[in-house]
Steps between C-alpha positions, in 0.01 A plus 500: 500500500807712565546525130222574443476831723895611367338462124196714556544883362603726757160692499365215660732431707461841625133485543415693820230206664471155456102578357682757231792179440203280449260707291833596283591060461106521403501756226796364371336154476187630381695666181678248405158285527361779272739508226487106465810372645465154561729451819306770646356324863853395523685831462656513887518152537756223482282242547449475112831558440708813432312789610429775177604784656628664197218478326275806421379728800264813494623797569429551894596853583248639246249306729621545823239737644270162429677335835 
């Protein structure tokens, strides 16, 4: 899970709450889900094998007053 965390972009890591690191995770999720990526529901986890964490991400600071 470690890996995980240090492969996240820093604006989440630097999320001010838990509920704002959540909702962020969430969003992201959601996106990806939107635009049809297939490995979606596994996007932060290892369980399914390497984690996509380079794969495409909204742009979070033009939402931020949303969390």
């Amino acid at each position: 899970m470690v890996d995980i965390y240090n492969n996240l972009p820093q604006w989440v890591v630097d999320a001010q709450s838990v509920t704002h690191f959540q909702k962020m995770l969430t969003a992201e999720a959601r996106e990806r889900c939107r635009q049809g990526n297939a490995s979606w529901a596994s996007s932060f986890s290892k369980r399914g094998g390497s984690p996509d964490l380079n794969g495409p991400s909204i742009d979070m600071f033009s939402q931020a007053d949303d969390f």
